[in-house]
C-alpha positions as CSV (number, residue, x, y, z in Angstrom):
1,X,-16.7,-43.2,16.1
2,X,-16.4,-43.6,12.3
3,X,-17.1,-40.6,11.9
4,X,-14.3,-39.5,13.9
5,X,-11.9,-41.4,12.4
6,X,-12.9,-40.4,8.8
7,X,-12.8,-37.3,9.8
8,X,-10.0,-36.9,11.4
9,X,-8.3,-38.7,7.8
10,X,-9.8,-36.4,5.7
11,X,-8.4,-33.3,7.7
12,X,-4.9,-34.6,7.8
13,X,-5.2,-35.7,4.1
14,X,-6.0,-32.1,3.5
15,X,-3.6,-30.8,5.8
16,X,-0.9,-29.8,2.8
17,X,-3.2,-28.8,0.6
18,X,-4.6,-25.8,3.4
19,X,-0.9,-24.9,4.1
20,X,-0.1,-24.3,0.1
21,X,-3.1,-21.8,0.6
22,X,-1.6,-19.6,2.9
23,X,1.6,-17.2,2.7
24,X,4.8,-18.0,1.1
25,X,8.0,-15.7,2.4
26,X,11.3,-15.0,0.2
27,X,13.9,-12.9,0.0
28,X,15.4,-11.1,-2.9
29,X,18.1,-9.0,-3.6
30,X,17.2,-5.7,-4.5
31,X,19.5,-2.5,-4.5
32,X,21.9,-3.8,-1.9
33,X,19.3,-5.1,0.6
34,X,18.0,-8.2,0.9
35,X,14.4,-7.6,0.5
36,X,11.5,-9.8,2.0
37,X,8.1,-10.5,0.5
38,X,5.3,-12.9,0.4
39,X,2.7,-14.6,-2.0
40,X,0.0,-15.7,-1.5
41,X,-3.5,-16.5,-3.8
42,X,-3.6,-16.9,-7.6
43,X,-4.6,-14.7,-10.6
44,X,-3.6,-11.4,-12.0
45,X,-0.3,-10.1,-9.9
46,X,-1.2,-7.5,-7.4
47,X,1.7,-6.0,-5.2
48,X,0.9,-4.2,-1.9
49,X,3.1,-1.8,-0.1
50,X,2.9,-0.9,3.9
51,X,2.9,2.2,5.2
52,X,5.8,3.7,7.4
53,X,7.0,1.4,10.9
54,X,4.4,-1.4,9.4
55,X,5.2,-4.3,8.0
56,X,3.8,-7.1,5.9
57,X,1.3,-8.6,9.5
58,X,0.5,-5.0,10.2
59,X,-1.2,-4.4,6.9
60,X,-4.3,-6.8,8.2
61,X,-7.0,-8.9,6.5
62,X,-6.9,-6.9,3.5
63,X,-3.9,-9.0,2.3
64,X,-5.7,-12.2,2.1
65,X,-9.0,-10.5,1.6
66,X,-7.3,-9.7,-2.0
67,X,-5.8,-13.0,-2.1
68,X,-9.5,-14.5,-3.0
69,X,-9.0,-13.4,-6.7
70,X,-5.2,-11.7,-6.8
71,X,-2.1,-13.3,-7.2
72,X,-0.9,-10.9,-3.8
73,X,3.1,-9.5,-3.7
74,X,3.2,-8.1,-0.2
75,X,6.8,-6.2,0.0
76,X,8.5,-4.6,3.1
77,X,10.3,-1.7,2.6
78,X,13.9,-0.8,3.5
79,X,14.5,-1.2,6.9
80,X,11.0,-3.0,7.6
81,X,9.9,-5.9,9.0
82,X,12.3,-8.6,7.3
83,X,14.1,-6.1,5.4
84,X,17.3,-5.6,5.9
85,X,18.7,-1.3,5.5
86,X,21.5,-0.2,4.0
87,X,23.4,3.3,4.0
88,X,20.8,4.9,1.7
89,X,17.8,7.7,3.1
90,X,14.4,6.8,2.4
91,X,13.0,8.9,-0.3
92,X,9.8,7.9,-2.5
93,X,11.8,8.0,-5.9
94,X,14.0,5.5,-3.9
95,X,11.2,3.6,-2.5
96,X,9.5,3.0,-6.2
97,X,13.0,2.1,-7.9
98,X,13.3,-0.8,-5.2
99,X,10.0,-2.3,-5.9
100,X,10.5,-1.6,-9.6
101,X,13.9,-3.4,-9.0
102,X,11.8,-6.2,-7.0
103,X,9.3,-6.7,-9.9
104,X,12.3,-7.3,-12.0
105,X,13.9,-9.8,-9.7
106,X,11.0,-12.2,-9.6
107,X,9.8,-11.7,-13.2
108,X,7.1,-9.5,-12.9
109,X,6.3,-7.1,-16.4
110,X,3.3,-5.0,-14.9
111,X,0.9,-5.6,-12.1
112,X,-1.7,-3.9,-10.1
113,X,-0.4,-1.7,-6.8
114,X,-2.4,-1.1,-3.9
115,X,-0.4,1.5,-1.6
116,X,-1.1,2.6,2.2
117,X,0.4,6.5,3.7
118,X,3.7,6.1,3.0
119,X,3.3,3.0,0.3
120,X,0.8,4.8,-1.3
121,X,3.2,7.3,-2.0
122,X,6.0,5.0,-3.3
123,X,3.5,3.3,-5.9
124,X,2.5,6.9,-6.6
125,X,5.8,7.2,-7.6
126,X,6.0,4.1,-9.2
127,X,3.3,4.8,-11.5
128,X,5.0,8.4,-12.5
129,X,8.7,6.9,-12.7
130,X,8.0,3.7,-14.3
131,X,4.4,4.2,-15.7
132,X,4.9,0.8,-17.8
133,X,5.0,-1.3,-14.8
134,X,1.7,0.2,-13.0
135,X,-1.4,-1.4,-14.7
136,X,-4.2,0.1,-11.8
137,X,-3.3,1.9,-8.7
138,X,-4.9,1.8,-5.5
139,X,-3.5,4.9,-3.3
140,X,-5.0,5.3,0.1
141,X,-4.3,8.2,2.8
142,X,-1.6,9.8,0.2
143,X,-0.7,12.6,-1.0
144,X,1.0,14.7,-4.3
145,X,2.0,17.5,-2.2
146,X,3.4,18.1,1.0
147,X,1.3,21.2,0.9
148,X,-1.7,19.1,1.5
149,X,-1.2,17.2,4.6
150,X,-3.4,18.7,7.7
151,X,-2.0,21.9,9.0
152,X,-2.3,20.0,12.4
153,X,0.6,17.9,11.0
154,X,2.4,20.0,9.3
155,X,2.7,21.6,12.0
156,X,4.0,18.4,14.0
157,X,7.1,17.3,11.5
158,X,9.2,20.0,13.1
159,X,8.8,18.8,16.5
160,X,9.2,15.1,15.1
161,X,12.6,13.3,17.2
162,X,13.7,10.0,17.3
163,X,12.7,10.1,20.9
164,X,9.4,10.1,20.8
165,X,8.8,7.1,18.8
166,X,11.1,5.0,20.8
167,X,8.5,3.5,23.3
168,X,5.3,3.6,20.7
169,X,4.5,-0.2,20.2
170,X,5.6,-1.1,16.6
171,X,9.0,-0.2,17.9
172,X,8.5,-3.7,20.2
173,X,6.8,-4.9,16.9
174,X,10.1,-3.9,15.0
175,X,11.9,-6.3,17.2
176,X,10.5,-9.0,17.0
177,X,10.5,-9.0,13.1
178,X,13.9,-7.0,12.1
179,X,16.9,-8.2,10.8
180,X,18.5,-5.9,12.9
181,X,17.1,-5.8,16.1
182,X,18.7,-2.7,17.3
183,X,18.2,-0.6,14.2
184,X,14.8,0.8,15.3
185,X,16.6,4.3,16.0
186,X,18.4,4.6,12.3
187,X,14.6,3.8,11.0
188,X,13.2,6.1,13.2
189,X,15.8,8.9,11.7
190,X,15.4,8.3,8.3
191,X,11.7,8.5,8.1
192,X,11.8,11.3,9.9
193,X,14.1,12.5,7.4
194,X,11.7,11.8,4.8
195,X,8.8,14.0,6.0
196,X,10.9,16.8,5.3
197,X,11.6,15.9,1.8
198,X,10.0,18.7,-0.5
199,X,7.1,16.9,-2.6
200,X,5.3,18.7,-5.4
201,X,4.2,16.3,-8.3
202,X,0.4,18.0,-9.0
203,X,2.3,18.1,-12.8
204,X,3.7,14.2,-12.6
205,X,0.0,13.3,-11.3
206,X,-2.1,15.5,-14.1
207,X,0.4,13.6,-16.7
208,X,-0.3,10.0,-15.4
209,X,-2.7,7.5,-17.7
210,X,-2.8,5.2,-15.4
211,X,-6.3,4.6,-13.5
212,X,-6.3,5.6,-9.8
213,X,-8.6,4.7,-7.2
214,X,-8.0,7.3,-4.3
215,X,-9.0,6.5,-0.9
216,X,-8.7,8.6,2.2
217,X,-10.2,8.8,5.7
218,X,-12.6,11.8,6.1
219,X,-10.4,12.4,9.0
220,X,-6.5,11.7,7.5
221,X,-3.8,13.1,7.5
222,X,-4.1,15.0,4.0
223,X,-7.1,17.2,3.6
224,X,-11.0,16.5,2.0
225,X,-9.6,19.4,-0.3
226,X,-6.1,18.2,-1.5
227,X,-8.1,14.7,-2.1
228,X,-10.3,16.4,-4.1
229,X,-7.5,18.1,-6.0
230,X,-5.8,15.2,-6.6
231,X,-9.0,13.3,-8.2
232,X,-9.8,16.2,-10.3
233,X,-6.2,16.1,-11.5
234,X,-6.6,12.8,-12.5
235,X,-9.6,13.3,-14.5
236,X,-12.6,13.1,-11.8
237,X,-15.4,15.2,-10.3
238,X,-17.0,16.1,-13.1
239,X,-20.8,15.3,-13.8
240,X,-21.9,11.5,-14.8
241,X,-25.5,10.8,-16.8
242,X,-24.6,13.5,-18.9
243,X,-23.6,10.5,-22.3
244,X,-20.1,10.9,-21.3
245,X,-18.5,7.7,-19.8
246,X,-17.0,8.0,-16.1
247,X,-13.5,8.8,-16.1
248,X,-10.9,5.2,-15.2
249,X,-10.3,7.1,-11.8
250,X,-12.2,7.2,-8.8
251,X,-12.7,8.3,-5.7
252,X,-14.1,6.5,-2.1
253,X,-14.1,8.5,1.1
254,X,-14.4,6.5,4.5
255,X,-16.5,8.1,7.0
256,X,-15.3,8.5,10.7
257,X,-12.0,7.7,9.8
258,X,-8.6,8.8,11.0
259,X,-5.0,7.6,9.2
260,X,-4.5,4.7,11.2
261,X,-8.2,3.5,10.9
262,X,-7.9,3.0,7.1
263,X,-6.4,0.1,7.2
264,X,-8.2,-1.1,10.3
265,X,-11.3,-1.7,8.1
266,X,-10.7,-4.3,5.3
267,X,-14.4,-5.3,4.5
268,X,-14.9,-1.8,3.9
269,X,-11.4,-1.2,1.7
270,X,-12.3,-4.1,-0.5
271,X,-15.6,-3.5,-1.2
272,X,-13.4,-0.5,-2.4
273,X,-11.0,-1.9,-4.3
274,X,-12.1,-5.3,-5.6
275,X,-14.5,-3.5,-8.2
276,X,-12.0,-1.0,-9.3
277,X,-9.8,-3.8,-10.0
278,X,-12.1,-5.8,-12.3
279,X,-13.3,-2.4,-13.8
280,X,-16.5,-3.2,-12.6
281,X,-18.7,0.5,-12.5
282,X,-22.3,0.9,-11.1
283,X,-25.3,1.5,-13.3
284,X,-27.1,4.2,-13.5
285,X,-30.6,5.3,-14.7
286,X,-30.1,6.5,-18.3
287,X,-27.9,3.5,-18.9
């Protein structure tokens, strides 16, 4: 019985400090919307970015996963999740100036940027538009060119309608979640819209000095090969144990995995990314 009762006082003492651990949601203004974000964890500042329809819960473990050693910054985009839209397409350039606009807002000089599909592609452009802001940069399941997404869905964008995406389930998810309830369709247009936006940055990319860890399914929706491209634009795939250090940027390939199973694997993801982040590299024989 004592037990019990000690306990139960030592749970309820420790009650506040377990809820300062988890989450904490704002709002700022940013660019004429009223963007949401949370914080969560302590240490160097790390902002993560969703990919297109997702949101902040849709992102998964990985988010507190990181929050172990990361002070986390997990955004939602323009007309995601909390976010409210405004009367603006959704272009990359556009996505990058709002979270360069949000890491002004709340006082942020440079951080660390882990990006997912279409947030990987923002903090791509992040990193090329405001290079002074991007410390490291985690891109998974992007691309620098719309050249190399799969032929399989490059060959789907022109059949792409508003329609079709109407009864998939994060349009419930946007729901429950949106500021505007009923603005699932003007979403839906808009990133459509976006697919067709021309993107060619291979000279951006080759230019950047900023260390990138690439990660991509072996089944996503831009090719082994444009991966590949990518890396070797940034400085990789060239021969290590030959006295020459290992270039900053890296490159992790996940087996058996589609688009929408990167994210579905955070144990795997931050056994990725956690090393990359604290520069740690593997040893080899000769040193």
């Amino acid at each position: 019985m004592f037990r019990a009762i000690l306990l139960t006082a030592t749970l309820a003492a420790m009650g506040p400090a377990l809820a300062d651990d988890g989450p904490t949601g704002d709002r700022v203004a940013v660019n004429g919307m009223q963007m949401y974000y949370e914080v969560s964890g302590a240490g160097d500042p790390l902002i993560v970015l969703h990919g297109a329809y997702m949101n902040i819960p849709s992102m998964g473990e990985i988010i507190p996963m990181l929050a172990q050693t990361h002070r986390v910054y997990a955004l939602e985009f323009q007309g995601h999740g909390r976010t409210t839209d405004i009367d603006r397409p959704i272009t990359y350039p556009g996505l990058a100036d709002d979270v360069a606009a949000f890491m002004d807002a709340v006082g942020i000089e440079k951080a660390d940027v882990f990006g997912y599909s279409m947030g990987a592609a923002a903090a791509l452009r992040l990193a090329i538009d405001y290079p002074g802001k991007v410390d490291q940069l985690v891109a998974a399941s992007v691309a620098y060119d719309s050249e190399g997404w799969q032929p399989a869905f490059r060959a789907f964008i022109p059949q792409m309608t508003v329609e079709m995406f109407l009864d998939m389930p994060f349009a419930a998810e946007y729901r429950e979640l949106a500021a505007d309830p009923e603005g699932f369709p003007a979403l839906v247009e808009k990133l459509i819209a976006l697919e067709h936006e021309p993107m060619a940055w291979g000279e951006a990319v080759e230019a950047l000095e900023t260390p990138v860890l690439l990660i991509t399914g072996d089944a996503d929706v831009a090719t082994l090969e444009h991966t590949v491209s990518m890396f070797r634009l940034l400085g990789g795939g060239g021969m290590g144990d030959m006295g020459q250090p290992l270039p900053a940027s890296r490159l992790a390939v996940m087996p058996a995995t589609s688009h929408t199973a990167v994210i579905s694997q955070p144990a795997l993801l931050h056994g990725f990314i956690e090393p990359f982040l604290q520069g740690e590299t593997p040893s080899g024989f000769f040193e």
